[in-house]
C-alpha positions in Angstrom: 12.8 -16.0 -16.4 13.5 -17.6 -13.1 15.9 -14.9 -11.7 13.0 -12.6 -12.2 10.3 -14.4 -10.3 11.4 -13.0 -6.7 11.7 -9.1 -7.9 8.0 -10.2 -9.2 7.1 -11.6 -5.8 9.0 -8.6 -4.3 7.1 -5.8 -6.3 3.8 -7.2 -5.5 4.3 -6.9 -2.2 5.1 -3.5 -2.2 2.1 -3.0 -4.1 0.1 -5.3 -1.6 1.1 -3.2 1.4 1.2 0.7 -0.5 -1.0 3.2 -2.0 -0.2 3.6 -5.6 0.0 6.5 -8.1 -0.7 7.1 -11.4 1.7 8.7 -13.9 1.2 9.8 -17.1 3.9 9.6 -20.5 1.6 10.4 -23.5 -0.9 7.9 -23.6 1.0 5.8 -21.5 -0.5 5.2 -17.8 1.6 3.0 -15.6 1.5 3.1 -11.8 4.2 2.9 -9.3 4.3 2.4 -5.4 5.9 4.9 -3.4 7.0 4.5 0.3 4.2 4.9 2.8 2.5 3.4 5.5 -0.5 4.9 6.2 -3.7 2.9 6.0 -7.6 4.2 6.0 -10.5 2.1 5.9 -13.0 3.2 3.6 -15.6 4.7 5.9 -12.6 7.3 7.5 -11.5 8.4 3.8 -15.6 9.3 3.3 -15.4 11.1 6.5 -12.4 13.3 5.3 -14.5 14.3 2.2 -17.5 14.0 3.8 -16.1 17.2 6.1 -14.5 18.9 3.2 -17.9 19.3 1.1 -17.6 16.2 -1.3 -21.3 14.5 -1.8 -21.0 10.7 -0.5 -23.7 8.2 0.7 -25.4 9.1 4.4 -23.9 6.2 6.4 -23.1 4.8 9.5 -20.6 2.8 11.2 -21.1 0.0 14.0 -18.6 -2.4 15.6 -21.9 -4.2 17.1 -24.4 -6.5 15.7 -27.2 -4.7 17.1 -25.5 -1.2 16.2 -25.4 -2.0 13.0 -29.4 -3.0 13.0 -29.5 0.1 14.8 -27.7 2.0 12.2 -30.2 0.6 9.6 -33.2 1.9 10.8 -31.5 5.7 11.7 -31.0 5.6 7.8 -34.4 4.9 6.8 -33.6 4.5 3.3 -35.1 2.5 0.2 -32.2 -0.2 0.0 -29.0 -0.6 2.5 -25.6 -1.4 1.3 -23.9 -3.1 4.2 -19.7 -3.4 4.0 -17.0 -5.0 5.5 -14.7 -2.9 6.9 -11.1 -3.9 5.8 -8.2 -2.5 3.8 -7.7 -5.4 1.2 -9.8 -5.4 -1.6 -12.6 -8.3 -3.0 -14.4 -8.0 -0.3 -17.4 -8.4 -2.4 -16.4 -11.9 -3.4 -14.7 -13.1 0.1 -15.8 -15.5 2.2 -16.2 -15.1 6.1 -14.5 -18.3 8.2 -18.7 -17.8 9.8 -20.0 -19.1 6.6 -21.1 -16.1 5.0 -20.3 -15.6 1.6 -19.9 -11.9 0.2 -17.6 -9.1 2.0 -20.2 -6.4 0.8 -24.3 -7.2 0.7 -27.4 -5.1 -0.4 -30.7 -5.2 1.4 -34.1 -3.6 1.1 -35.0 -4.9 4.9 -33.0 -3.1 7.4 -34.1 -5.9 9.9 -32.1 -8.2 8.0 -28.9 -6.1 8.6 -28.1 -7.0 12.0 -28.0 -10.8 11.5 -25.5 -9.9 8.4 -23.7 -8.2 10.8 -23.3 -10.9 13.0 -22.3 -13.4 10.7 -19.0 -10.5 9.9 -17.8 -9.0 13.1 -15.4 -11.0 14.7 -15.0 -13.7 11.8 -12.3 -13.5 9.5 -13.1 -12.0 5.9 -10.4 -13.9 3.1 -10.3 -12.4 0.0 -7.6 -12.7 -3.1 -5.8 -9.9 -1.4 -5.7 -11.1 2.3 -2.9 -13.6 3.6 -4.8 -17.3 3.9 -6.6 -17.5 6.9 -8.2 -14.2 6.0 -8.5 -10.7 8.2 -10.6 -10.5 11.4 -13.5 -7.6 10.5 -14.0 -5.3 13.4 -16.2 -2.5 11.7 -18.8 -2.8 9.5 -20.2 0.2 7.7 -23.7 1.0 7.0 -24.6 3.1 4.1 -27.5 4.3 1.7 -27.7 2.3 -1.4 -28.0 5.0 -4.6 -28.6 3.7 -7.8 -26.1 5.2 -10.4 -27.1 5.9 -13.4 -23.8 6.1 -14.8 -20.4 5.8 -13.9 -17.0 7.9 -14.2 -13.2 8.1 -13.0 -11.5 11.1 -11.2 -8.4 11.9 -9.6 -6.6 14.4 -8.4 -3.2 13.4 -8.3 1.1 14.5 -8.3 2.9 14.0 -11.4 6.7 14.4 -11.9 6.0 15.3 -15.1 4.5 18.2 -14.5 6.6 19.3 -11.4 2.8 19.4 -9.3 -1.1 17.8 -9.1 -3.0 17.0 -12.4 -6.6 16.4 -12.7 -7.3 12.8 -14.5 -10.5 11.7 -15.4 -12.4 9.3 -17.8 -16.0 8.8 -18.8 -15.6 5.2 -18.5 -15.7 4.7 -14.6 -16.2 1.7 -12.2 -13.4 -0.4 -14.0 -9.6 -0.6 -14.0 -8.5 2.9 -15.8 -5.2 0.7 -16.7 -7.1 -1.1 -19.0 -9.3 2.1 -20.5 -5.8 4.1 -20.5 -4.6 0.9 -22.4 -7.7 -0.1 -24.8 -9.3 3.5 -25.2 -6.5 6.2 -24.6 -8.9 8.9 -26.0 -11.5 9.0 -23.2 -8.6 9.5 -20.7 -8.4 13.7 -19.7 -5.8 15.2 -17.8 -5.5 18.6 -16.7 -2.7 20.5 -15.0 -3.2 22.3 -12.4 -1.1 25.7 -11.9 -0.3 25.1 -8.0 -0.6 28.7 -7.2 -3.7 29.3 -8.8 -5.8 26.1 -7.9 -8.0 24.5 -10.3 -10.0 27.4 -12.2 -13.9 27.3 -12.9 -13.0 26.9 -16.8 -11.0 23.9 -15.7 -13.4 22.2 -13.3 -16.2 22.9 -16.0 -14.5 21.2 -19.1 -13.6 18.3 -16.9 -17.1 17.9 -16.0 -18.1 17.8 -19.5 -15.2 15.5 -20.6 -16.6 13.2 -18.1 -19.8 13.6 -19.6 -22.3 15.3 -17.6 -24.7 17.6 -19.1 -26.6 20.1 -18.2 -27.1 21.1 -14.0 -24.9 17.8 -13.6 -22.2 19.8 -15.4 -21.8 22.3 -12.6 -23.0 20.1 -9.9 -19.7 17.8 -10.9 -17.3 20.8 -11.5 -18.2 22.2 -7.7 -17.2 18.5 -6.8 -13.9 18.6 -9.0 -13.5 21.9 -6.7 -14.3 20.7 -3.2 -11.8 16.9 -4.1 -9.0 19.6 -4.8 -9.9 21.7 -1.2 -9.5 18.4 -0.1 -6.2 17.1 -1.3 -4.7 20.0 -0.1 -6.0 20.1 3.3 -5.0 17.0 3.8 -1.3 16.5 2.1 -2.8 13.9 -0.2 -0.5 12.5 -3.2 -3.7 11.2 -4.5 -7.4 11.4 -4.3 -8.7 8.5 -6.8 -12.9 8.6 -6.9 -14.0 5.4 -8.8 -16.3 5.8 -9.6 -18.1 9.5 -9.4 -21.5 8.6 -10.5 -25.0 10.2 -11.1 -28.0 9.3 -9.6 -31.5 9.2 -10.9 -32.4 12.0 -8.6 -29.4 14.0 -10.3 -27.1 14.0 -7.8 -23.2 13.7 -8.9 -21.6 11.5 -5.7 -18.5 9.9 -4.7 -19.3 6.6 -4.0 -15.6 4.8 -4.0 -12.3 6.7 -2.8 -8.7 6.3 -2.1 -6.1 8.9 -0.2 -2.9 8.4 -0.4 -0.9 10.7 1.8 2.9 12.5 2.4 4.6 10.9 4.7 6.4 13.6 4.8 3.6 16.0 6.5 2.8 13.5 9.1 3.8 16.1 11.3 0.9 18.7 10.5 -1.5 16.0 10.2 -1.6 14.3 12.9 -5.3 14.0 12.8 -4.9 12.4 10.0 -2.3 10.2 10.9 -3.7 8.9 14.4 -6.3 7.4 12.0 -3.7 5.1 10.9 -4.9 1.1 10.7 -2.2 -1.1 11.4 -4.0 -4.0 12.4 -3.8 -5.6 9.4 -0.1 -5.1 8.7 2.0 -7.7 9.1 3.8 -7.8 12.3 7.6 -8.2 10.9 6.6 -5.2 8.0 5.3 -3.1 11.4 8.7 -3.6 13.4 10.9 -2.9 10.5 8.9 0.5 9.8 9.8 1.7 13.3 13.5 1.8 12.0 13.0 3.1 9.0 13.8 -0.1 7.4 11.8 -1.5 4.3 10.8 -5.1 5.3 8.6 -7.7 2.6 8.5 -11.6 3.7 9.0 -13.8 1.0 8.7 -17.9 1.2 12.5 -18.7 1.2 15.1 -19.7 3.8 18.2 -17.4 2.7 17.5 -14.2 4.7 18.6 -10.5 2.9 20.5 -8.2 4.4 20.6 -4.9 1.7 21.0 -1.2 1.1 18.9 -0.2 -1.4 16.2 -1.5 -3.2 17.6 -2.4 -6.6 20.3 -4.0 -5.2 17.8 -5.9 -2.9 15.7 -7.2 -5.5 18.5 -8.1 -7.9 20.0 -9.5 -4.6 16.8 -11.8 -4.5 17.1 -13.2 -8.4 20.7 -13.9 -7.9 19.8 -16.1 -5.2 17.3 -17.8 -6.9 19.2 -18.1 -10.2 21.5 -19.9 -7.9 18.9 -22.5 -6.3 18.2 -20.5 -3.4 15.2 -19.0 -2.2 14.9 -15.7 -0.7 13.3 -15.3 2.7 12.6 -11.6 2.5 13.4 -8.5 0.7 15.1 -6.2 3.2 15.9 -2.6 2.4 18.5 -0.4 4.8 18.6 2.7 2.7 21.1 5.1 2.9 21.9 6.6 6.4 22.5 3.7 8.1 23.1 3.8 11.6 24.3 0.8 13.9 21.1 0.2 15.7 19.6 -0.3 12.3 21.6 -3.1 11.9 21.3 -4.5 14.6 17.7 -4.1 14.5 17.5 -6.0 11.2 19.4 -8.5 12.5 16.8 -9.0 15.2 13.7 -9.1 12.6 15.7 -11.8 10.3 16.7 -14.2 13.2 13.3 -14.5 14.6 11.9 -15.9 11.3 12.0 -19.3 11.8 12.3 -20.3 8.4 15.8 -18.5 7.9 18.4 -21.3 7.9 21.5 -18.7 6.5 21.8 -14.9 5.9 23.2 -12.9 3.2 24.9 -9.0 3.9 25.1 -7.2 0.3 26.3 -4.1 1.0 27.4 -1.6 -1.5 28.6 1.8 0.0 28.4 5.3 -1.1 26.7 6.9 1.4 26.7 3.8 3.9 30.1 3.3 5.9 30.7 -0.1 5.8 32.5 0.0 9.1 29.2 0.9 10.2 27.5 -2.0 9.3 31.0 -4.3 10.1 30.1 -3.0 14.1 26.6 -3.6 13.8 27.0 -7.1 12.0 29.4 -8.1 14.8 27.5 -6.7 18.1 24.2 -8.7 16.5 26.2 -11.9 16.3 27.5 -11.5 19.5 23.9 -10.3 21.5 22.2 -12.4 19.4 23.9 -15.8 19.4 23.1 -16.0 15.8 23.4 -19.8 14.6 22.8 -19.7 11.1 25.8 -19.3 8.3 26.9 -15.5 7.2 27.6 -14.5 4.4 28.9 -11.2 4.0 29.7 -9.2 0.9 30.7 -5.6 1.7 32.1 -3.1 -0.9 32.8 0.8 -1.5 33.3 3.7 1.3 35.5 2.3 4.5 35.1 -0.9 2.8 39.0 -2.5 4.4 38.2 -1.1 7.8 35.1 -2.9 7.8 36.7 -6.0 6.6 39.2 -5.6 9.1 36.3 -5.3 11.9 34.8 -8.6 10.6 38.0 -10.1 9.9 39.4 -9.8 14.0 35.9 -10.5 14.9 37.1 -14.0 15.4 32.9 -14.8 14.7 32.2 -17.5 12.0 31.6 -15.0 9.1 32.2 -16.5 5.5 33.3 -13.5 3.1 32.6 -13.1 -0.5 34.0 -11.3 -3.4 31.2 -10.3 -5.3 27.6 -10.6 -5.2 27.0 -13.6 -7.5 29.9 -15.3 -5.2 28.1 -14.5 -1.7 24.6 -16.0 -3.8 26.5 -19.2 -4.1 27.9 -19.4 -0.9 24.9 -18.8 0.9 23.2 -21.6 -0.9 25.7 -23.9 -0.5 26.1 -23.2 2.8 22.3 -24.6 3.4 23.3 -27.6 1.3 25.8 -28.7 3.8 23.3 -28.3 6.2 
């Protein structure tokens, strides 16, 4: 149980700083975190389907106190929902470092929104998902407040499954679909959705009902089901989650919740899309690794991980602890490694102040370990690294990159295997 506690602290990470997808076995739902680093605050993912058709709340955004009052009385509405603008979620039940308790508020006095506003931009908003001290809230946004009469779950989604995007959806919105999918696997609905043909009328339409809108509502939510899937192709989503897509008294079917998640891969015909991109509240070591194409998480340890791959980087991180050790990160190469990376890497783990030793697991079938061997020894070298090394290398090239390390003449302790280079590296902060 112990050796499993830093893959645990590992994968929540991952989930912590990536959009997630749903997948489908049966009546199974389970979700898994892909690679990807693009971040949208909520008010920029309403503006994508605000411009693409999809009914949302009329609101505003302000980055000023007196904006936001502004904003308020340019919306002129019977009650005004006022939000934090922030990627991590509980905002509702956050409190600012101003005082102010509540990430999200509702008011039927738009005069009252500009003091609200005062007491959130420029404080810091902590919630259960932000680090301690909390995030600083630059943009507030500003929105009609629609009373919903009831509440369902959509999403338009890509499932390996099915080789393309399904259509998900469930009657029972507004609450973790893990635990309807889990509790109530009948009122999930999934529908595939033939990639050259789009999503059909008859498909839009029995969704609709399966979500349980009757009557005009019926169409009204299939020409929404319609206008999410215009969207998630425009766009190169993976994902468009609505949660929930609700009905108003007034019979209006609305998105009033979203999520995108994007392709990385089609960053280069979005770049609209992209330059929307938040980083602000990234953190600064995760930021630096991404520019190299190297998969960085901090962890609380001292024993620094050096890795390709991320199995090998988590399992890497139990060993360590089923040793006594505690990891200080989970670092990921990947595959075509090149000697900059390395060094790069090198960089990032050195300037973390808790790192008292460093551990190289390298396993290579597509890596060259000679490459890493250079790029260990040119980081030791430029670096004046004064921690302990340990270094386990094995597979392609592996004797000329022993060799490389061996006539080094730099302090590098070898190892045979990988739970040998665990106990070395926690031994060698023991003799410290």
């Amino acid at each position: 149980m112990a050796a499993s506690m830093a893959s645990q602290a590992i994968v929540r990470g991952l989930r912590g700083s990536s959009a997630k997808y749903l997948f489908f076995n049966k009546s199974k739902l389970a979700r898994v975190s892909p690679r990807r680093w693009l971040n949208l605050q909520e008010y920029q993912s309403k503006k994508l389907m605000q411009d693409s058709g999809v009914t949302v709340q009329r609101f505003f955004v302000a980055d000023t106190a007196s904006d936001a009052l502004e904003a308020a009385k340019r919306l002129n509405a019977k009650e005004i929902v006022l939000k934090a603008q922030i990627l991590a979620g509980g905002r509702g039940k956050g409190v600012f470092d101003s005082g102010l308790k509540g990430g999200v508020h509702l008011t039927k006095d738009p005069s009252v929104v500009g003091e609200l506003a005062s007491k959130m931009l420029g404080y810091n908003l902590t919630t259960k998902q932000t680090p301690k001290e909390g995030v600083k809230v630059k943009m507030v946004m500003v929105a009609e407040a629609l009373d919903i009469t009831r509440e369902t779950y959509f999403a338009i989604l890509m499932d390996r499954s099915c080789n393309g995007p399904v259509m998900v959806g469930s009657p029972q919105g507004g609450v973790d679909i893990e635990e309807v999918a889990a509790k109530m696997p009948e009122l999930i609905f999934k529908e595939v959705i033939d990639i050259f043909e789009g999503v059909r009328d008859d498909q839009a339409v029995r969704m609709a009902a399966n979500l349980g809108f009757k009557g005009p509502l019926e169409r009204q939510a299939a020409d929404q089901i319609k206008r999410l899937y215009d969207l998630f192709l425009k766009v190169d989503a993976t994902q468009v989650e609505v949660n929930p897509l609700g009905e108003t008294p007034e019979g209006q079917v609305v998105c009033f919740d979203a999520k995108i998640n994007f392709d990385d891969n089609a960053e280069f015909r979005q770049k609209d899309v992209f330059a929307m991109d938040d980083m602000t509240e990234s953190d600064p070591t995760e930021t630096e690794a991404a520019r190299y194409d190297l998969k960085y998480i901090g962890l609380d340890g001292n024993i620094a991980c050096f890795v390709n791959g991320a199995g090998l980087a988590m399992a890497t991180c139990d060993i360590i602890d089923l040793h006594g050790g505690k990891p200080a990160n989970f670092l990921d190469l990947g595959g075509g490694v090149k000697e900059n990376q390395v060094y790069q890497a090198f960089k990032l783990l050195t300037a973390d102040p808790k790192v008292e030793a460093i551990l190289v697991n390298i396993f290579g079938g597509i890596v060259n370990c000679a490459i890493i061997a250079n790029g260990i020894t040119k980081a030791c070298r430029e670096l004046e690294l004064k921690v302990p090394l340990v270094v386990r290398l094995e597979g392609t090239n592996v004797q000329e990159a022993k060799r490389i390390l061996s006539e080094s003449g730099l302090p590098i302790t070898a190892a045979n295997d990988l739970d040998d280079a665990a106990k070395k590296a926690v031994a060698a902060i023991a003799k410290k």
